[in-house]
C-alpha positions in Angstrom: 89.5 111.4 152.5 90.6 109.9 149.2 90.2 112.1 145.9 87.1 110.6 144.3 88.2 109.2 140.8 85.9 108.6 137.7 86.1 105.0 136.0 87.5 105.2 132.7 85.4 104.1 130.1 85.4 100.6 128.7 87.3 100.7 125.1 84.4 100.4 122.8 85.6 97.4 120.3 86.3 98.4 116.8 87.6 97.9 113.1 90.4 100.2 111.9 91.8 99.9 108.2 95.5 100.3 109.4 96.2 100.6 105.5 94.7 104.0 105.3 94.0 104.7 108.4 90.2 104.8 108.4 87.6 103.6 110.9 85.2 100.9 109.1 83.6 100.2 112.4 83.4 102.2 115.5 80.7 100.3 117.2 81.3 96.9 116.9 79.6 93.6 118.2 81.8 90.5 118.6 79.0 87.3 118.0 81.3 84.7 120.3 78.8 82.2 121.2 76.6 80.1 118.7 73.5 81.6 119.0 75.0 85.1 118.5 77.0 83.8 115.4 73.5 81.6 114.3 71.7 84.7 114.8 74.3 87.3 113.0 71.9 90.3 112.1 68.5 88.4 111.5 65.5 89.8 112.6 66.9 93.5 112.7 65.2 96.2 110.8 68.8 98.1 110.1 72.6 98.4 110.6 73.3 102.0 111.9 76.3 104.2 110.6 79.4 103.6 112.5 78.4 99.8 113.5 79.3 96.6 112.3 79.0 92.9 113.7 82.5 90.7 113.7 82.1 87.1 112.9 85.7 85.7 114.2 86.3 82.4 112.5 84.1 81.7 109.8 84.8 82.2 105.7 81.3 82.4 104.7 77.7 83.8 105.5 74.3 83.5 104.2 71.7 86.1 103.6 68.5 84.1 105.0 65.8 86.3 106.8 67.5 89.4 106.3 66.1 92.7 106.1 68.3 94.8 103.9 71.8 94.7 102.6 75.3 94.9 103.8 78.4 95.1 103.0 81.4 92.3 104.2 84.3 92.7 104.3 86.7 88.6 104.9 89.9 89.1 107.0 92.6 86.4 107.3 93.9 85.2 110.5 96.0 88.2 112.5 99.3 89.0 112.0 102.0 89.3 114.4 100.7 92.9 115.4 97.2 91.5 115.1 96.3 93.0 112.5 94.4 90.8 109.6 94.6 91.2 105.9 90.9 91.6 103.8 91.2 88.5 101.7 87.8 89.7 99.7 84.5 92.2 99.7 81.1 91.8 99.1 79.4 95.2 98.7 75.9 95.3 98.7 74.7 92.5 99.3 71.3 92.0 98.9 69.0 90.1 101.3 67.7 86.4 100.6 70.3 85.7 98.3 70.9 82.1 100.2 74.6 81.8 101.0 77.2 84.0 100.5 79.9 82.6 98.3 83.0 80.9 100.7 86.4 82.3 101.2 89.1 80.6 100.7 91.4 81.5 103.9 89.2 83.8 105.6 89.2 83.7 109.2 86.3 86.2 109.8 84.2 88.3 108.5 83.0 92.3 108.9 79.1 92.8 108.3 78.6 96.5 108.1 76.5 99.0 106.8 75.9 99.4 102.7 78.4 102.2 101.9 81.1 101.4 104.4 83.7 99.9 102.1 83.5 102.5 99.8 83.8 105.4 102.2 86.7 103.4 104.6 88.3 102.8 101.2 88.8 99.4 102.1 90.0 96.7 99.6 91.5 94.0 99.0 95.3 93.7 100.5 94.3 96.0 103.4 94.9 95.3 106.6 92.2 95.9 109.7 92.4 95.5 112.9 89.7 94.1 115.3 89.8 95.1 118.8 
């Protein structure tokens, strides 16, 4: 009889400031398809602590039908070591403000709880990488 062996778990996907070596996100949602990235956080009451959604390969977002703020954070397209370099963030930003102003460069963006950037310390020239 074989020894029994537990499955390891599934790495949960995340966002790491490598810069200062902080977690902005330890739950994190990739939106891959349309409808996912359509949909972004719309129709949620809240974002939970720890949690974030990653948008991978867009430079802007709007606000429309949103609940409550968020902060964003805009990478640039990953580096060699994949990680990617915050080309701009958004604090705060408040729902039904339309459209969220365009990045020039960005290749994603980070929607994550009000309070996030501040506490990761993340700003602008860090680099975070998405797993």
């Amino acid at each position: 009889m074989e020894p029994r062996t537990e499955p390891r778990p599934e790495p949960r996907p995340e966002a790491r400031n490598l810069t200062r070596d902080t977690l902005v996100a330890e739950r994190l949602e990739h939106a891959e398809s349309l409808w996912t990235r359509f949909m972004g956080l719309m129709g949620r009451a809240s974002l939970e602590r720890g949690s974030g959604l990653w948008l991978a390969g867009t430079n802007g977002i709007h606000m429309f039908f949103m609940r409550f703020p968020i902060d964003v954070v805009f990478l640039g397209k990953p580096g060699p070591d994949g990680g990617r370099a915050v080309l701009a963030t958004r604090p705060a930003v408040r729902p039904w403000v339309g459209l969220v102003p365009l990045v020039r460069g960005a290749d994603g963006c980070l929607e994550l709880p009000v309070g996030t950037i501040a506490a990761s310390g993340t700003e602008r020239g860090d680099v975070i990488r998405i797993s």
